[in-house]
N, C-alpha and C positions, 0 to 999 in steps of 0.2 A: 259585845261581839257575839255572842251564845243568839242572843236574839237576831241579831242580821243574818247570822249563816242560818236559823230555823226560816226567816223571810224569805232567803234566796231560794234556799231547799225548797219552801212549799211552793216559790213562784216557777220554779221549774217542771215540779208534778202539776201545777196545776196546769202549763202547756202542755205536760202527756197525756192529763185529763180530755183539755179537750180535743187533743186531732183524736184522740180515742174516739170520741165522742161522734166529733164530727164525720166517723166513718157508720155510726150506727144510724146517723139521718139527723136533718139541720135540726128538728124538731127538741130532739134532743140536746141538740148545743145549747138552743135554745134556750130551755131548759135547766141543762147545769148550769149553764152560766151566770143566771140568774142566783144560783143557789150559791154559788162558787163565789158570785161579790159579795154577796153581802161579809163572806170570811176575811174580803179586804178590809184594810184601814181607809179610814177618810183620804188620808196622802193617798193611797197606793191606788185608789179609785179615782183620785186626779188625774194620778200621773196617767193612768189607761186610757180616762177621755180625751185628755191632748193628744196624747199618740194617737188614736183613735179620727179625731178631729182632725189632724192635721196630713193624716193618712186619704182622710176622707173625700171622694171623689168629687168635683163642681163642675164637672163637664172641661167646657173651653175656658171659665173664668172663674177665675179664685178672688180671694179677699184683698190680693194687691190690686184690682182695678176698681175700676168707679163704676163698672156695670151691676145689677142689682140682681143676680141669681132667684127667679123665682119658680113654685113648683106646683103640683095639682093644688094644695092640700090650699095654696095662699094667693095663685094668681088673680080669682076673683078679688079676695079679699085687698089684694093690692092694686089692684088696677078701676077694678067698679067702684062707681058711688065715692070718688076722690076728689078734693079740694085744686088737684093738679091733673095734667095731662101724663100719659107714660107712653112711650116706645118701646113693643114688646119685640124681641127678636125670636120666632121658633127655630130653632134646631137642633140636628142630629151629628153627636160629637163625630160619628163614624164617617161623616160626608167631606169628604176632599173639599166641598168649593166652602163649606161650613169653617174648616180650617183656617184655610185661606184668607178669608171674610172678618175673623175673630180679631184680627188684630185693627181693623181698618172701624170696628164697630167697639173695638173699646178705645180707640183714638177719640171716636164721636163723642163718647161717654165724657172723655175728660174736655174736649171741646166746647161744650155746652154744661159741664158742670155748674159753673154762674146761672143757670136757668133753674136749678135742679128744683125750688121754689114752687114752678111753673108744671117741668116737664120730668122724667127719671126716663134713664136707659134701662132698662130690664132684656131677662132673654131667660127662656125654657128650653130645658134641653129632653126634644122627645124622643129621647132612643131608649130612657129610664122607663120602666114596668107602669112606673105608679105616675107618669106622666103622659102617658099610651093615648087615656081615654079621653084626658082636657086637650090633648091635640085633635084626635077626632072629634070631638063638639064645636072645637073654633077653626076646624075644616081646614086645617093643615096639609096641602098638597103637593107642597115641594119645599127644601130645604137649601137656604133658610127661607123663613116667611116675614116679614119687617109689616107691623099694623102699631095703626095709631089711634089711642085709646081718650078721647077729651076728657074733660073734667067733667064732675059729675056721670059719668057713662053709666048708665041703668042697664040690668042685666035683664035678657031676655030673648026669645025667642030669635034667631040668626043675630045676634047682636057679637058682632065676630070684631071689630074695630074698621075703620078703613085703611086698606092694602095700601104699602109702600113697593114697589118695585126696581124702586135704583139700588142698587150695590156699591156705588163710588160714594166718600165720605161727604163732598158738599152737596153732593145732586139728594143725598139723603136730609142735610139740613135744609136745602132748598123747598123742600117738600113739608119737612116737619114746620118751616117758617109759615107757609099756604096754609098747611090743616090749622095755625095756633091763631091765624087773622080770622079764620074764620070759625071759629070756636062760637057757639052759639049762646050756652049757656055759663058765660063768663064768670069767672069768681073776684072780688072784690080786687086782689091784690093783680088783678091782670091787665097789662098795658095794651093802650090804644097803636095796635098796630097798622088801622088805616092813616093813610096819609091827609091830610090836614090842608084846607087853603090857606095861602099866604093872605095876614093881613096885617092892617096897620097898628089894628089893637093889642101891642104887645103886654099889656096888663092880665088883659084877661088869659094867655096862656100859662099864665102861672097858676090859674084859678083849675085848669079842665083833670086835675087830679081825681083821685077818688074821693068819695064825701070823707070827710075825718083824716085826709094824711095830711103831713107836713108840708107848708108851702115852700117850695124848693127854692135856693139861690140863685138859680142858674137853670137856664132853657137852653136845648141845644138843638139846633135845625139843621137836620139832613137832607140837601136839595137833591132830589131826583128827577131825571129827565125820561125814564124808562118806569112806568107804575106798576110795572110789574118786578120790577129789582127784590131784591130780598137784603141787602146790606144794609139798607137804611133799620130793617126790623131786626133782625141781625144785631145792630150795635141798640137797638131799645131793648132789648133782651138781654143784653149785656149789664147795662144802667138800671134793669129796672127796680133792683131792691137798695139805689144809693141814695138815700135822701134827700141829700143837698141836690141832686141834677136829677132834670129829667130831660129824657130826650123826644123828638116827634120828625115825624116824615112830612117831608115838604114836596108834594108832587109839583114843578113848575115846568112845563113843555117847551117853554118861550127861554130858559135858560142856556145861555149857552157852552157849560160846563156842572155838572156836578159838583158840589160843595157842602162843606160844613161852617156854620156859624154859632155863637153864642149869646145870649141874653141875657145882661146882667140885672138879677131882682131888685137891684138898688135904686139903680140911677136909669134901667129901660135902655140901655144902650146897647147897641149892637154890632158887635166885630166878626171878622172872618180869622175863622182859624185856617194856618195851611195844611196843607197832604199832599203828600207828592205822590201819593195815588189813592186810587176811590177806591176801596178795599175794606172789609170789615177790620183789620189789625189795623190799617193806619188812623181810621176815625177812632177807635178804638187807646191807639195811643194820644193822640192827638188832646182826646177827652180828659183821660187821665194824667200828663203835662197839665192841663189849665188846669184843673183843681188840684193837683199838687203843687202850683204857685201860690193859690191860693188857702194853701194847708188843710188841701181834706184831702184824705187818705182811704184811697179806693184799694180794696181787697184785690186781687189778681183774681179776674174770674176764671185765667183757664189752670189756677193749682190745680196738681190732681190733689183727690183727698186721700188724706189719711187713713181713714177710719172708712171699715163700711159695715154697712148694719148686714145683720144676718138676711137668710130669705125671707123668715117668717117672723123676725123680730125680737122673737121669743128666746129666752135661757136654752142654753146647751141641756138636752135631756139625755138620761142617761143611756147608754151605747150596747150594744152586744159584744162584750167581751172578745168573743169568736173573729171579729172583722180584724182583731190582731195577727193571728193565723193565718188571717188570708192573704196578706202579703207574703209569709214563707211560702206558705203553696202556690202561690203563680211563681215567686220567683224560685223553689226546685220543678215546677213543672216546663220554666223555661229551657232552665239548667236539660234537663230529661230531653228534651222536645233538641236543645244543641247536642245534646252527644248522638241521637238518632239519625241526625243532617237531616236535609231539607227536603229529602226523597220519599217522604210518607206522609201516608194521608190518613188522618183518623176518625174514626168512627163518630167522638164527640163533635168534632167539626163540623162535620154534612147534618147532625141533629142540631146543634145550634142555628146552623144558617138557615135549614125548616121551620124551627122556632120561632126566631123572628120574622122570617118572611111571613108566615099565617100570624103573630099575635101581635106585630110590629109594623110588618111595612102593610100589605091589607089589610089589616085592622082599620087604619087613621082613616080611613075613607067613608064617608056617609052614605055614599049611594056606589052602588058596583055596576055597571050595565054597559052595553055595549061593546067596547071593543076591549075596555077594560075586561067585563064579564066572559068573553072570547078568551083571553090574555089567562086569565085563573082557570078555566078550566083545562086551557092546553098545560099549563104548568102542574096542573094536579093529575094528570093522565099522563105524565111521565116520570111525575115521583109515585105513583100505586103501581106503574109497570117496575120500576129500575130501583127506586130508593131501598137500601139495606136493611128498612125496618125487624122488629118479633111480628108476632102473628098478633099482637096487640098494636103493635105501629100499622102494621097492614089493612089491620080491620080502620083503625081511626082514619088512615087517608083514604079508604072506600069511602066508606062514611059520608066523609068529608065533601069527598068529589058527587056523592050523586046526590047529597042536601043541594050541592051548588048547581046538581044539573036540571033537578025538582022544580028552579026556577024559570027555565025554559028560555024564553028568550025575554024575559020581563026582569026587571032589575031586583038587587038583592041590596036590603038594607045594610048598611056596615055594622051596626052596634048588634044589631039580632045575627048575624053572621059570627061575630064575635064570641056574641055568647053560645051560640049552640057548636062554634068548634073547643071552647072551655068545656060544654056538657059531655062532647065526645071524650074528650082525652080525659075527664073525670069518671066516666063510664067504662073507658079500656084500660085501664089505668095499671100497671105502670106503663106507656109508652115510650118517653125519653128516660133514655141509658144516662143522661149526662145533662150538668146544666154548667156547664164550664166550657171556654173556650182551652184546647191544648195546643196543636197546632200554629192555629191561628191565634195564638196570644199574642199580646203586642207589649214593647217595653213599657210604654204609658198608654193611659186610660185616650181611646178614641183613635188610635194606632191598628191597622189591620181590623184582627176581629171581622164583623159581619162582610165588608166586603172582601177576604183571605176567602170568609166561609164562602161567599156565593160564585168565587172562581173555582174555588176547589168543585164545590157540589157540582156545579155542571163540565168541569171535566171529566168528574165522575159520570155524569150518566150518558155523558157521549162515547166512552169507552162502553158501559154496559149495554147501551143500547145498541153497539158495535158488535157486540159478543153475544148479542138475543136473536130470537125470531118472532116478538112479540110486536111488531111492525114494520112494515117493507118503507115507511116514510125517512130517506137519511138525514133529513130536515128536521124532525119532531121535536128535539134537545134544542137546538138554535131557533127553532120557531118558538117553545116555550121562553125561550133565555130573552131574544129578543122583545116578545110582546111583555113579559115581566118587567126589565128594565124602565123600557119607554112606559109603562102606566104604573111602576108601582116603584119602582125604586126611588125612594126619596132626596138624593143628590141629584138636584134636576140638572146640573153642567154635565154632571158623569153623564147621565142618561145622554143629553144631545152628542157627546163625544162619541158615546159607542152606538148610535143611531148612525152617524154621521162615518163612521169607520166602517160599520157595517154595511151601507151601502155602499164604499167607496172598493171597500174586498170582495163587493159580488156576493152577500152570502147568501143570498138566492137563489144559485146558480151552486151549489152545492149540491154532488151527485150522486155521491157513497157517502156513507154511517163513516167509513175511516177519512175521508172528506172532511167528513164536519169535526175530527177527533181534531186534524190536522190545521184547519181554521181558527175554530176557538185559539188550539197552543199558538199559531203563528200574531191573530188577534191580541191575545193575551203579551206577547210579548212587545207588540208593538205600544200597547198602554203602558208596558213597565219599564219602554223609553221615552216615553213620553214625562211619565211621571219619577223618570230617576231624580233625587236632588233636592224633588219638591218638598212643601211641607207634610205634604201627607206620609212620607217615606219614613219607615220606622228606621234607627240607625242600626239597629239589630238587624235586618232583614233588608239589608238595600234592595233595590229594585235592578235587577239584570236580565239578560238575556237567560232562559229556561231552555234545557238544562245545559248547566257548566262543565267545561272541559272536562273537569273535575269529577263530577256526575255522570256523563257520561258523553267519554273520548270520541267515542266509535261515534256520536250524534252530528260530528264536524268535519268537513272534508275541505280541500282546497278548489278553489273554484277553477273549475276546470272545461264546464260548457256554460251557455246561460240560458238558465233554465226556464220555463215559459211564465213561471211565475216570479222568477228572478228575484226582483222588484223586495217583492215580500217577504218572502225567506232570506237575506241576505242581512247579517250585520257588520259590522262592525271587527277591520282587523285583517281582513281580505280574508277570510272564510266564510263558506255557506254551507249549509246545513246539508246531511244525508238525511231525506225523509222518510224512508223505509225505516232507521235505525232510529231516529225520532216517535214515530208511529210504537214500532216494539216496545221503546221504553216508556211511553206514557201508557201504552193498554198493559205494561208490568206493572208498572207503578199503581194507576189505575184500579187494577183487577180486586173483584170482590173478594178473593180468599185474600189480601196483603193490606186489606184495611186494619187499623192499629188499635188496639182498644183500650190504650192506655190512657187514662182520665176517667172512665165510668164509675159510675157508683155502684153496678152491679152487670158486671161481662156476660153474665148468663141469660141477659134481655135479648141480647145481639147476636144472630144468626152469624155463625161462625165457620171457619172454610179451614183449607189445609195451612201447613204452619210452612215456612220454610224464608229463604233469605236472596235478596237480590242480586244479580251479577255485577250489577253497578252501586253495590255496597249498602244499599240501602235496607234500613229493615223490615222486617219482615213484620205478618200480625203477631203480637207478643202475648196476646191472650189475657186469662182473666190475673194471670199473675203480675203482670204489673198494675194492672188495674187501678181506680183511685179510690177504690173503697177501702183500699189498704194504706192504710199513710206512708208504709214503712219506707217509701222513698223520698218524703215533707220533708225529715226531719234523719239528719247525718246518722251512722251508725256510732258514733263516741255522744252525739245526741242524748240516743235512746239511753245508752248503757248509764251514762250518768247519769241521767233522768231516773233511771231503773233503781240505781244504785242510793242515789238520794232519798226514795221512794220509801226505799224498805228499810232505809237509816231511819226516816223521821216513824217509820211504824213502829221500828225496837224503843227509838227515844221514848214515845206516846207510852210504849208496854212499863218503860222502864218508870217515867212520870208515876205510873197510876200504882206501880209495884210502891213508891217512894212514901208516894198520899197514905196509901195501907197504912203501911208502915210506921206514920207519924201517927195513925187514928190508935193503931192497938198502945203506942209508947211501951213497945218492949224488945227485947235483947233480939237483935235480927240472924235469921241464921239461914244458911244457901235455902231450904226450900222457901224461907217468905218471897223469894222472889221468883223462882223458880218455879214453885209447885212443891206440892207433896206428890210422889211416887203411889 
């Protein structure tokens, strides 16, 4: 017992260890942590990597599907120079249609499991750091990206696979069936998926195997009347690793029905099996009835599996302690982020969403030019005018902007782009205040986050630029937002939805800077009816009409004329909005002194305004005191104290141990000063 409560005791300092830690920089978590396991046991270093493991993020697919998670360090390795074909999926866990998509693409996975021999489902997810750069080299430009990788595939110079473009789950097998007939450099164990003429020599098709396999029982012929069908290869894809049967495509034009027949290896005889429809599951059952008559026992090709290998194969290596942690701190900074309500905007958010937009969404791109290259420099000449940067942010997006404008009208390499915006922010450095989402956090991993951040930021700077004289354009915020989207936002549906809204609301025709304040919010909300319900919707954050009664009263009036925009402004409930009292409350909300700066690592980066609190309840900027360099809000105040208290127990225990060891060294009569001291 003596010993479990010292285990507990030291497992709990050792979590005041490291949020301590973690507030002096990662570097240092780092660091202890390492130093801090090894004081664990074998068990208690278990028990951290499962928790760890199972904590541990996979994008859209985890280990209950049959899709194969792979990542920079192993897609080569998994996909080049392989005995099978693979189907890669790219995506970005943050993209709505990606969402959407994830379940219809691990349907496929278990579909085609029985091929797995053949073919494997894979998918990358590039929204990860250290997945950034293998999406830009295999020219990733919209999300998701579906390529087809043959057997044997040699790496090399644009060797990117061949593009898949259907989204629906059969038009995607239909296509993978196409690329696997025409597979050039075939491996041993791969079936003849062209179809075959009928003839009378049925000896010799038991013979057209590969050199050295087994001569099968049993031939089975799929008559097709259409040579381009894909069912007939379909169900030989199904058969191909069964021994006893083999199956072949019978292209006959002169036919007047579609059919399946068999061929017995014995006796040469040939009968018709029935179906009562031409369909991959009916042949498919049809196949497996005849040799279950005849007692062979075919596997179910489409079980899902049990088991699935990691991404990279390889033994669980050991974990950074610290990633424990980090699920307290999102879930009190959620906690923090609820009791604030939903009426603030934070400083870490609008650097996040800069973030990725330069090392994430521009990045993946190999060539920048044209209208794309128009697109980035409007977007960077409204974040060096408006964005809340220090005077080391300020400098990096100058910087920034006139490397991009250096190139004139001639294109800009994506990867040297890349690197010389890394050189910047390594030379102004510190830059970003924050590498957390607060705000915009989202209950699970792929929820909110980057696209929360890039609503937020440009209502941010439609209000600043609202409130500036740094250009008479009321367009500038909606002209960046827009050309941004459409060339660089990687959820290509999003993009054509808000192309397609956009032009549908006139945002062209946008006449005042409070215009375009008014636009976005009425935009914005008509997305977050669109998208109430969906799966992209966190359940923490449903998607409503902005802002709530709640939020603010005065924003709702009863419709009382109809207004010339009507149309747009008008929801749900037989009210429509006061837009003047709308306007007020987004340029309060908005305003650069009421940005929040609770999540940073260090508040004194961020250029900082007056302090004060909203009419509509909302808070206000809270300053460097709640900041995230301080944990002291991670972790409850009965937390700390125990924590505290346990602390300086196990330091008198440790005093009182080594007082004890003396003790037995000298073997003699003990008296108050051996433990205490001599005076």
């Amino acid at each position: 017992m003596f010993t479990l409560r010292i285990g507990s005791a030291f497992k709990v300092w050792l979590i005041l260890v490291l949020v301590v830690a973690e507030s002096i920089g990662p570097n240092a978590v780092q660091g202890g942590a390492v130093g801090l396991r090894e004081k664990l046991s074998a068990y208690e270093q278990f028990r951290f990597r499962r928790q760890i493991e199972e904590s541990e993020n996979n994008g859209l697919y985890d280990a209950t599907d049959s899709v194969i998670s792979l990542t920079a360090a192993n897609l080569k390795e998994r996909v080049f120079n392989q005995p099978h074909a693979s189907l890669v999926e790219f995506y970005n866990s943050y993209c709505g249609f990606c969402r959407r998509f994830a379940p219809i693409w691990k349907q496929l996975a278990v579909d085609i499991l029985g091929w797995q021999k053949l073919v494997r489902v894979t998918a990358l997810d590039c929204s990860r750091d250290e997945n950034n750069a293998i999406c830009r080299e295999f020219e990733v430009m919209a999300y998701p990206t579906i390529r087809f990788f043959a057997p044997h595939y040699a790496d090399g110079e644009h060797k990117i696979g061949e593009p898949l473009k259907e989204h629906d789950g059969q038009r995607i097998i239909d296509r993978l069936v196409d690329f696997m007939q025409h597979v050039e450099n075939k491996p041993s164990n791969w079936p003849n998926l062209t179809a075959i003429n009928r003839t009378d020599d049925k000896a010799a098709l038991f013979e057209l195997g590969a050199p050295g396999s087994a001569r099968p029982k049993y031939v089975y012929l799929i008559s097709e009347k259409d040579a381009n069908a894909t069912i007939g290869m379909q169900a030989i894809l199904d058969f191909h690793d069964t021994p006893a049967a083999v199956v072949y495509r019978v292209h006959d034009p002169q036919a007047s029905t579609n059919g399946l027949s068999v061929i017995d290896g014995s006796s040469l005889s040939i009968i018709s099996l029935p179906i009562d429809e031409f369909s991959r599951e009916k042949i498919r059952e049809a196949i497996r009835m005849h040799l279950g008559q005849h007692h062979i026992i075919v596997t179910d090709v489409s079980t899902k599996s049990t088991a699935k290998k990691s991404g990279d194969g390889s033994a669980t290596t050991e974990q950074n302690i610290s990633a424990l942690m980090e699920q307290k701190q999102e879930a009190a900074i959620r906690a923090k982020v609820k009791e604030l309500g939903p009426a603030v905007v934070y400083q870490a958010d609008l650097e996040e969403a800069v973030r990725f937009a330069l090392f994430h969404e521009i990045a993946r791109f190999k060539t920048i030019d044209g209208e794309r290259l128009v697109a980035l420099r409007n977007l960077l000449n409204v974040l060096v005018r408006y964005f809340p940067f220090n005077d080391n942010g300020r400098r990096f997006l100058t910087e920034v902007r006139q490397y991009v404008l250096n190139a004139g009208e001639q294109s800009l390499d994506g990867e040297a782009f890349v690197q010389r915006v890394k050189a910047l922010e390594n030379e102004r450095k510190p830059v970003f205040s924050s590498n957390h989402w607060i705000g915009c956090s989202g209950s699970k991993e792929g929820l909110r986050r980057y696209p929360c951040g890039l609503w937020t930021l440009f209502h941010y700077l439609t209000v600043q630029a609202a409130e500036s004289d740094l250009s008479n354009n009321p367009q500038e915020v909606l002209e960046a937002m827009h050309g941004y989207i459409k060339n660089y936002f990687g959820c290509s549906e999003c993009s054509q939805h808000f192309q397609q809204m956009a032009e549908k609301n006139r945002i062209w025709q946008v006449s005042t800077k409070e215009d375009a304040i008014l636009w976005l919010w009425s935009s914005h909300n008509e997305v977050n009816k669109r998208l109430a319900g969906d799966a992209t919707e966190d359940p923490e954050h449903p998607k409503v009409q902005f802002p709530t009664a709640g939020d603010c009263a005065s924003c709702r009036q009863k419709i009382l004329t109809n207004h010339h925009n009507h149309q747009q402004y008008t929801i749900e409930g037989g009210t429509e909005w006061n837009l003047m009292e709308v306007l007020s409350y987004l340029k309060h909300m908005y305003a650069y002194d009421r940005r929040n700066l609770f999540g940073l690592h260090d508040s004194s980066l961020v250029p900082q305004g007056a302090e004060g609190r909203s009419e509509w309840g909302g808070a206000a900027a809270v300053g460097a005191q709640t900041g995230y360099h301080s944990y002291g809000n991670v972790l409850s105040e009965i937390d700390i104290r125990f924590s505290a208290l346990l602390y300086v127990t196990c330091i008198v225990m440790i005093v009182i141990a080594i007082k004890m060891v003396v003790k037995r060294g000298y073997r003699k009569k003990m008296y108050p000063h051996d433990i205490l001291g001599k005076v």
